[in-house]
Backbone as a chain_set.jsonl record, in Angstrom:
{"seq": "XXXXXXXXXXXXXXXXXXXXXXXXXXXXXXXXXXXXXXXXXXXXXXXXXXXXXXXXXXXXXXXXXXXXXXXXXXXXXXXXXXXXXXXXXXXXXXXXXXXXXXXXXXXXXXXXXXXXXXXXXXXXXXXXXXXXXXXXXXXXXXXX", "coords": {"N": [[58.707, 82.843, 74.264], [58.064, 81.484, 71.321], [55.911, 79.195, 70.336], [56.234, 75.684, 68.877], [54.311, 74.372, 65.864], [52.756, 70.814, 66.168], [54.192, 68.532, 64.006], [52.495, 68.057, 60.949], [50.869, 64.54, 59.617], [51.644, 64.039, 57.0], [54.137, 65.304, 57.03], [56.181, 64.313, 58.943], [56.231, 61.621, 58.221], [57.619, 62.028, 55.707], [59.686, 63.439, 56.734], [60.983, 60.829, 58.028], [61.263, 59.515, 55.82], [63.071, 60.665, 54.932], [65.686, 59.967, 56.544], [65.516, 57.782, 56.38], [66.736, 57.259, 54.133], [64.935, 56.832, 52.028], [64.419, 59.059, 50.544], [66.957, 60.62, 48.933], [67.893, 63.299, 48.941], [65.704, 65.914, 50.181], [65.116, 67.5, 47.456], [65.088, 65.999, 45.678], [62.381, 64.385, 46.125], [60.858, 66.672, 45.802], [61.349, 67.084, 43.049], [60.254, 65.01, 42.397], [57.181, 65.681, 43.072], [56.945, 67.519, 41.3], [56.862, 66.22, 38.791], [54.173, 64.502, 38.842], [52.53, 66.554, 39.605], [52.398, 68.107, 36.744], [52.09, 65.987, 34.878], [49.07, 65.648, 36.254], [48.593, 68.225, 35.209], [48.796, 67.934, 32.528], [46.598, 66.235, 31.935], [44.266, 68.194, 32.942], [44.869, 69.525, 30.475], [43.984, 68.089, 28.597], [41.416, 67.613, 29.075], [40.544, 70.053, 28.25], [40.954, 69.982, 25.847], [39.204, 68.215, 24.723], [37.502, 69.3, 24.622], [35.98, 70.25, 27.411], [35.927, 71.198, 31.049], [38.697, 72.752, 32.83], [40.128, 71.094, 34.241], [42.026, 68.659, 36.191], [43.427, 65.699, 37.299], [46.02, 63.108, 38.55], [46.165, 60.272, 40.491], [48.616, 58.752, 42.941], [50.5, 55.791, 43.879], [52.884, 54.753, 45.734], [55.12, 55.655, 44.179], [54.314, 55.556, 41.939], [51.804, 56.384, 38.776], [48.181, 55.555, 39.689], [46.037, 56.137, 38.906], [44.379, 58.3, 36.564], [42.655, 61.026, 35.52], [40.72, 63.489, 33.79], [38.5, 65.877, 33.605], [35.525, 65.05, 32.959], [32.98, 66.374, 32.779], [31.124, 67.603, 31.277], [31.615, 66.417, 28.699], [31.001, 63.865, 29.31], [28.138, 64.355, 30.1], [27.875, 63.631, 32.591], [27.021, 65.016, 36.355], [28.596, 64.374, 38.217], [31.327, 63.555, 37.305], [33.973, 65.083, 38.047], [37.28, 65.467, 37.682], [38.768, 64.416, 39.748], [37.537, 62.24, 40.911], [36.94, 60.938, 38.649], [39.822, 60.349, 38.049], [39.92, 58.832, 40.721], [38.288, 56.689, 40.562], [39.105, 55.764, 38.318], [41.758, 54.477, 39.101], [40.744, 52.996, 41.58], [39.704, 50.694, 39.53], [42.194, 50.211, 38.103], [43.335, 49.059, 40.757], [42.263, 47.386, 41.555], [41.152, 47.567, 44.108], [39.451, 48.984, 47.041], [39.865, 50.513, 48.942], [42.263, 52.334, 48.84], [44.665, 53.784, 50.977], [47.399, 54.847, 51.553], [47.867, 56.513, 49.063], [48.942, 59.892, 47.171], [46.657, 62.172, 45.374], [47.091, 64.465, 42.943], [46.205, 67.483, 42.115], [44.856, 69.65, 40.027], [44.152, 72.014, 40.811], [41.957, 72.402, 44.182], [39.646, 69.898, 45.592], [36.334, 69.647, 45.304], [34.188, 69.997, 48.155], [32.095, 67.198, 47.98], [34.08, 65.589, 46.306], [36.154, 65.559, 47.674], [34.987, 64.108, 49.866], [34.627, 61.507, 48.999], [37.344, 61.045, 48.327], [38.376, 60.389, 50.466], [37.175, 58.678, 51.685], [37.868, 56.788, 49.945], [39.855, 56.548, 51.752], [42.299, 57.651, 50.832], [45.657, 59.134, 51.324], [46.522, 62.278, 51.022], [46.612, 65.332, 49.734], [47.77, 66.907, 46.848], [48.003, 70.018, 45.204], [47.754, 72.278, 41.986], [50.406, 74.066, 40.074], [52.509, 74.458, 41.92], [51.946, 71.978, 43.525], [51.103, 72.137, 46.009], [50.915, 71.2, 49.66], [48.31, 69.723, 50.785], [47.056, 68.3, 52.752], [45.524, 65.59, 54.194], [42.352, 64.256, 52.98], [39.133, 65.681, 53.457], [36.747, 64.567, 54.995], [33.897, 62.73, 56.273], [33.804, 59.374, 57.161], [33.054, 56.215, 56.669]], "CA": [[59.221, 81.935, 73.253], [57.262, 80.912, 70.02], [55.409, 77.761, 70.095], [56.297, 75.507, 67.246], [53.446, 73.576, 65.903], [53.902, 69.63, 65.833], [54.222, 68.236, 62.346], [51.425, 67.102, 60.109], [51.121, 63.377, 59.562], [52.689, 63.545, 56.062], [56.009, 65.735, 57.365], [56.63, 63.43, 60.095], [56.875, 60.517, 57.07], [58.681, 62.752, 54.763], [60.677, 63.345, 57.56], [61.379, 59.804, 58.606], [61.961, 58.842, 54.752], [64.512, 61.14, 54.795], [66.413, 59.877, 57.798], [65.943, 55.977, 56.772], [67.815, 56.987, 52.677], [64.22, 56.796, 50.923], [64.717, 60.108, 49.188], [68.692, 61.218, 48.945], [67.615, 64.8, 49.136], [64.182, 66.698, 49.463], [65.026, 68.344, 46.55], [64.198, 64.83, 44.816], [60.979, 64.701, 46.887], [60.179, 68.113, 45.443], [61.263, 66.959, 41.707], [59.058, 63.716, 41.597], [56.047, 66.386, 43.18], [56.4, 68.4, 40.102], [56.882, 65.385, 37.809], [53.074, 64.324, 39.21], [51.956, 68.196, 39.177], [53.408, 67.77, 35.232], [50.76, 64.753, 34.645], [47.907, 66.434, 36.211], [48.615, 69.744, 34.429], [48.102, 67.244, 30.594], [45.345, 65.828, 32.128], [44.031, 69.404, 32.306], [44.93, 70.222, 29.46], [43.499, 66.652, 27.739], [39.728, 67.814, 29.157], [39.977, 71.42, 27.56], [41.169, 69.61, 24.392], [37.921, 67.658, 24.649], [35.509, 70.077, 25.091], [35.445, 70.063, 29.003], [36.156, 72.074, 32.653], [39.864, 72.991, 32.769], [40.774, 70.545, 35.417], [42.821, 67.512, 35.579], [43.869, 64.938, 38.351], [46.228, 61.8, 39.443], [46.739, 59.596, 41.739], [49.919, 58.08, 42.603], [51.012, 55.242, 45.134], [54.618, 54.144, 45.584], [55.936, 56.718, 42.975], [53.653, 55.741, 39.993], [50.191, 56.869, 38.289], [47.74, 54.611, 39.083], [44.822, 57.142, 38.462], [44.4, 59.675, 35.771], [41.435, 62.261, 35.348], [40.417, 64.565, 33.327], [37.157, 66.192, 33.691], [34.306, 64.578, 31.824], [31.406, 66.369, 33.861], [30.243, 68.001, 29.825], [31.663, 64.979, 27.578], [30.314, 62.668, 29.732], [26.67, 64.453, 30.761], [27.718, 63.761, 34.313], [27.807, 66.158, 36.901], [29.562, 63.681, 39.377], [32.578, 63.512, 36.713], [35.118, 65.703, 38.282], [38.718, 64.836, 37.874], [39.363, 63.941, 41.033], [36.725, 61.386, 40.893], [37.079, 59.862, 37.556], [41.118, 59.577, 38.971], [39.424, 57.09, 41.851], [37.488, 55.516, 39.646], [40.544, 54.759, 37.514], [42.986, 53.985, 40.457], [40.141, 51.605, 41.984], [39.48, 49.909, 38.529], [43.616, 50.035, 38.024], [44.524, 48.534, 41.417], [40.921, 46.212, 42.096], [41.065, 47.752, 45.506], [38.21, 50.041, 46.772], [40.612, 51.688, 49.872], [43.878, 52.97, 48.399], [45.702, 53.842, 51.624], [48.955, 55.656, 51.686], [47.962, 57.372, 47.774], [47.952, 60.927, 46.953], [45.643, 62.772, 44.585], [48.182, 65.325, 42.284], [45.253, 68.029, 41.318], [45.418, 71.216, 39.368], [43.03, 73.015, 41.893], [41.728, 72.232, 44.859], [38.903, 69.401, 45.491], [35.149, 70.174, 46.006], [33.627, 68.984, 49.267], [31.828, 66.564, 47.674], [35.302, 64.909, 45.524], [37.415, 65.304, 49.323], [34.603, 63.053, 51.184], [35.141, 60.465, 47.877], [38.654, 60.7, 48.367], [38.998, 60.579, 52.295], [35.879, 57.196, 51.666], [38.755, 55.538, 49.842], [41.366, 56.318, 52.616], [43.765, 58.9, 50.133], [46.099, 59.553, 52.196], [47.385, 63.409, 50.64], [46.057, 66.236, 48.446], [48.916, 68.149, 46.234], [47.473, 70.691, 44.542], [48.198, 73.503, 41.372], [51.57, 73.418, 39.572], [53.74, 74.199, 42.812], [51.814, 71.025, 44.027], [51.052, 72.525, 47.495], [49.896, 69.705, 50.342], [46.31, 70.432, 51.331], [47.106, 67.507, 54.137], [44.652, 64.728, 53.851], [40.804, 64.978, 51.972], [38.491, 66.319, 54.371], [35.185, 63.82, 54.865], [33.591, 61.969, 57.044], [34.533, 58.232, 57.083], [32.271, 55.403, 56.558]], "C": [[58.062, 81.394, 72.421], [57.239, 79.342, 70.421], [55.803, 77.268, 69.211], [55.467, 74.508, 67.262], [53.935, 72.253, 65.737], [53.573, 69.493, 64.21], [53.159, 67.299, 62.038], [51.41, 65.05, 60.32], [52.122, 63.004, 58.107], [54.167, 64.47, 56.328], [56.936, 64.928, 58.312], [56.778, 61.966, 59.163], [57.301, 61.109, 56.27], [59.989, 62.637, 55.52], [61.846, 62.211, 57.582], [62.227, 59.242, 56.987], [62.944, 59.34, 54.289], [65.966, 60.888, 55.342], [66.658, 58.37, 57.39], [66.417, 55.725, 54.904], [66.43, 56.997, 51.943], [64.191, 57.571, 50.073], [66.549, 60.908, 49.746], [68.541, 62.923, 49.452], [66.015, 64.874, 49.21], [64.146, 67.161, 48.242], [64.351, 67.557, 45.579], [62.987, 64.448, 45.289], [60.083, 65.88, 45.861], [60.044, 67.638, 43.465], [59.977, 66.213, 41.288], [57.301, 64.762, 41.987], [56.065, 67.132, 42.046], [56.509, 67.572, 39.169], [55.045, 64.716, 37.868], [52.46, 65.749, 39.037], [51.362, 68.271, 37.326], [51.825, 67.064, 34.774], [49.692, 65.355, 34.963], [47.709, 67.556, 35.326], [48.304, 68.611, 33.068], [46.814, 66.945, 30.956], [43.834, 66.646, 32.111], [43.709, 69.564, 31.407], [44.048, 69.043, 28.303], [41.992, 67.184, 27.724], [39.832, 68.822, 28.628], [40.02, 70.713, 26.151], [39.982, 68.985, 24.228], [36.974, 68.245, 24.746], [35.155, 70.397, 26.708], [36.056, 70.944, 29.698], [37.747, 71.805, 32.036], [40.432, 72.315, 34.596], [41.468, 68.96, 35.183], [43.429, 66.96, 37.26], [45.101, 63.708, 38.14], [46.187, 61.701, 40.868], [48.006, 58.359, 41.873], [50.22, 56.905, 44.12], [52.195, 54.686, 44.807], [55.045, 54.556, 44.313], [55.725, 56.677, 41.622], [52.348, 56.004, 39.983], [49.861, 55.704, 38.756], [46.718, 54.983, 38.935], [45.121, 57.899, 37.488], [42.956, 60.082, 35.743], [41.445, 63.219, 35.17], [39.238, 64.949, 33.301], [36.486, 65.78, 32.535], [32.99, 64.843, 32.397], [30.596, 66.956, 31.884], [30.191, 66.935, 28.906], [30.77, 63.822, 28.243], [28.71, 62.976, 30.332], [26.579, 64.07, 32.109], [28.407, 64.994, 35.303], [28.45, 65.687, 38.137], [31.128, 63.23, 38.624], [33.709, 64.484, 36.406], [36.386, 65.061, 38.085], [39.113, 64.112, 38.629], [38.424, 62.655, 41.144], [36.838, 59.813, 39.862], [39.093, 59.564, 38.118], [40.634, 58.867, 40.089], [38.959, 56.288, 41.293], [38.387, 55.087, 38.794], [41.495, 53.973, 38.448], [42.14, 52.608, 40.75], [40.19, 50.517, 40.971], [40.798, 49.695, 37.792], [44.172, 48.773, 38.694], [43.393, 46.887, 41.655], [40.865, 46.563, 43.537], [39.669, 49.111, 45.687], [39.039, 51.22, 47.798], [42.002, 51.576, 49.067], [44.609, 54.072, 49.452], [47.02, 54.014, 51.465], [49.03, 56.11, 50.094], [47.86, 58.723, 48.365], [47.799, 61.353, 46.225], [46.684, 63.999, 44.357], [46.638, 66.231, 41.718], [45.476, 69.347, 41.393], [44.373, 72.192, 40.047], [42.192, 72.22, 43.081], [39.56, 71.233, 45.001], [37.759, 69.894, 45.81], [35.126, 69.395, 47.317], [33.536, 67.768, 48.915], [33.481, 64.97, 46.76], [36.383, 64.537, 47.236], [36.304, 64.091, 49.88], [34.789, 61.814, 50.145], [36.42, 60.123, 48.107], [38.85, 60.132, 49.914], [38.016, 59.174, 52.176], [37.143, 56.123, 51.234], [40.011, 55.378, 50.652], [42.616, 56.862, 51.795], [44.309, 59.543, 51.296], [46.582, 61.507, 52.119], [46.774, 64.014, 49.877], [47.06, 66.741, 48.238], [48.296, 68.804, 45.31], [48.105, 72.051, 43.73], [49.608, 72.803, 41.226], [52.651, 73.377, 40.829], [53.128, 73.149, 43.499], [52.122, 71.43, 45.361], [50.26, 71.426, 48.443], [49.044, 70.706, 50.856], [46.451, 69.218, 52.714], [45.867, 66.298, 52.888], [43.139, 65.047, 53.415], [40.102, 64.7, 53.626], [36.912, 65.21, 53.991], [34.533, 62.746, 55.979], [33.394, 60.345, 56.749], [33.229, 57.43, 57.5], [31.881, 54.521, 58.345]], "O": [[57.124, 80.855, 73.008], [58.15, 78.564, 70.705], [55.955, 78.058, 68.278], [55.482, 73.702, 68.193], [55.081, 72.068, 65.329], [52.885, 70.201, 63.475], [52.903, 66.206, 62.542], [52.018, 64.5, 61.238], [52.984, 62.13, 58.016], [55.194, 64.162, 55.723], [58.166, 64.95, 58.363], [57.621, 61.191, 59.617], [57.63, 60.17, 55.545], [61.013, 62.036, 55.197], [63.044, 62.348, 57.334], [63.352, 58.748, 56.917], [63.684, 58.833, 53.446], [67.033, 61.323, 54.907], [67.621, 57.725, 57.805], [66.477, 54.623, 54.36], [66.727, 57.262, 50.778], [63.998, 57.241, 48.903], [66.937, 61.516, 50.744], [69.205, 63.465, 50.336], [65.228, 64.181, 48.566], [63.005, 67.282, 47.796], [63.44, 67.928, 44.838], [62.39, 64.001, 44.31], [58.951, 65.809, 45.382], [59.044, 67.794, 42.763], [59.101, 66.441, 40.454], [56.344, 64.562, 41.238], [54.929, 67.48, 41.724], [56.166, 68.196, 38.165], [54.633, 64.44, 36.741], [51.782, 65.861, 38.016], [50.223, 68.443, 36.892], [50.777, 67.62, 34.447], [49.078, 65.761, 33.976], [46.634, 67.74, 34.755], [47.128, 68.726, 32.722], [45.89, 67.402, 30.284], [42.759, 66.262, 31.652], [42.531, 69.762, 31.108], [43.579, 69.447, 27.239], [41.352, 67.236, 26.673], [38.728, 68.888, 28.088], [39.093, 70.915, 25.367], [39.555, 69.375, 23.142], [35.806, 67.898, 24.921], [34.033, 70.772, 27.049], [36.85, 71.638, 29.062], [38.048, 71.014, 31.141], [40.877, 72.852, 35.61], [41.384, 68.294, 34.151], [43.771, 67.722, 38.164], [44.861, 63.293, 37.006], [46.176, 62.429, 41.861], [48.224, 57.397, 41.136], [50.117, 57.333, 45.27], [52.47, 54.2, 43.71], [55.31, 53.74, 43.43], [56.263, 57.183, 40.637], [51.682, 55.905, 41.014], [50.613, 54.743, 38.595], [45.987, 54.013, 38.733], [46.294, 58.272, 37.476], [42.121, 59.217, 36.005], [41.946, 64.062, 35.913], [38.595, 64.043, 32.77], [36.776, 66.068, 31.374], [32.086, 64.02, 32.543], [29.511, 66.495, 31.532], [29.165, 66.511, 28.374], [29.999, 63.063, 27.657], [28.088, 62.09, 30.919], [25.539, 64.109, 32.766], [29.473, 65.609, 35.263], [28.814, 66.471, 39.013], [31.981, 62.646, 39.291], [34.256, 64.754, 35.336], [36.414, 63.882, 38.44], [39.807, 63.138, 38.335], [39.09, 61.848, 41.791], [36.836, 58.593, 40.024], [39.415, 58.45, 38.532], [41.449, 57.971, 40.307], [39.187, 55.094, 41.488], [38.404, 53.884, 38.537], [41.817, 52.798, 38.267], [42.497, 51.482, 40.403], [40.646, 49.433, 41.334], [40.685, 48.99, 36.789], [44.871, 47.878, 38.219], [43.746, 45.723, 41.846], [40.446, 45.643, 44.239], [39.158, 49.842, 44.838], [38.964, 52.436, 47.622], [42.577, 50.513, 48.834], [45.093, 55.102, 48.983], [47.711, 53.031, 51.198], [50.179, 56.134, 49.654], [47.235, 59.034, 49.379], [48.857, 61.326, 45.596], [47.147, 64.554, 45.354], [45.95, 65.619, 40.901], [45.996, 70.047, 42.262], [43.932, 73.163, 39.432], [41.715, 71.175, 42.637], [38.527, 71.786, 44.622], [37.857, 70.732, 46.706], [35.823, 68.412, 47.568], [34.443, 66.995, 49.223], [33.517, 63.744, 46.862], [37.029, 63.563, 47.62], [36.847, 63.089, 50.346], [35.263, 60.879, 50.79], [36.712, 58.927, 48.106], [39.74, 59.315, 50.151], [38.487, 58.413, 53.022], [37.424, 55.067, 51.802], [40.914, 54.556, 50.496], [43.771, 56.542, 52.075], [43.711, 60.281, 52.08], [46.961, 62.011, 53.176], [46.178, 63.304, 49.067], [47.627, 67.198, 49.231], [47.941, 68.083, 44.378], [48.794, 72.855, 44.358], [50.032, 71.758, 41.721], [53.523, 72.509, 40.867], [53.769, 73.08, 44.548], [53.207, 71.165, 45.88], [49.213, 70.88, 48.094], [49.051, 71.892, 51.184], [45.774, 69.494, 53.705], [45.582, 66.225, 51.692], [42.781, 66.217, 53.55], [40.393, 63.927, 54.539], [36.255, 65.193, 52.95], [35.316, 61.858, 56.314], [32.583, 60.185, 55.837], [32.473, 57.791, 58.403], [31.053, 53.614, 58.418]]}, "num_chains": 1, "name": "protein.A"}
């Protein structure tokens, strides 16, 4: 008999928010993930329009932006201004918080090392990544 693995930490709260009415269906789960996908993909598309890397980020807690990023590592002469970055640095300077606990990071490709131990420093709880917004689980980094 096949093992079945146990469930992540975010399927086991998908799960549960399914069971206690927070989302009516997955299917609306799945919509609002491509409505966030959606946003990252302009954000994308905002840094090519500028001159920059073809990447693009949010971050979302309790079902709204409170990050955006678009790559400014050429416009901005920094090479620490990945998407995913300048979205923390907006979120933090959004919420005034430095940990943002139970967010996750909507990005159109997958984080560097360096952007996951940034993210996993402020306690992001989720990576969704690319337009089918696939979970990557939580950012990969070693914790303060």
């Amino acid at each position: 008999m096949a093992r079945v693995p146990p469930l992540t930490r975010r399927q086991g709260l998908a799960a549960t928010a399914c069971l206690f009415g927070l989302f009516d269906r997955p299917q609306e789960a799945q919509a609002q993930n491509e409505v966030f996908a959606a946003a990252a993909a302009r954000q994308r598309d905002a840094a090519v329009a500028a001159g920059d890397q073809p990447y693009g980020a949010v971050i979302v807690l309790d079902g709204r932006i409170i990050g955006i990023g678009p790559s400014r590592v050429i416009t901005d002469r920094n090479p620490d201004a990945h998407a995913e970055r300048v979205a923390l640095w907006d979120a933090q300077r959004q919420t005034g918080r430095e940990d943002l606990s139970g967010a996750v990071i909507f990005a159109t490709s997958l984080p560097c090392p360096i952007c996951q131990r940034a993210l996993a420093r402020a306690r992001i709880s989720g990576m969704r990544v690319g337009p089918e917004s696939r979970d990557q689980g939580a950012p990969r980094g070693a914790l303060p």
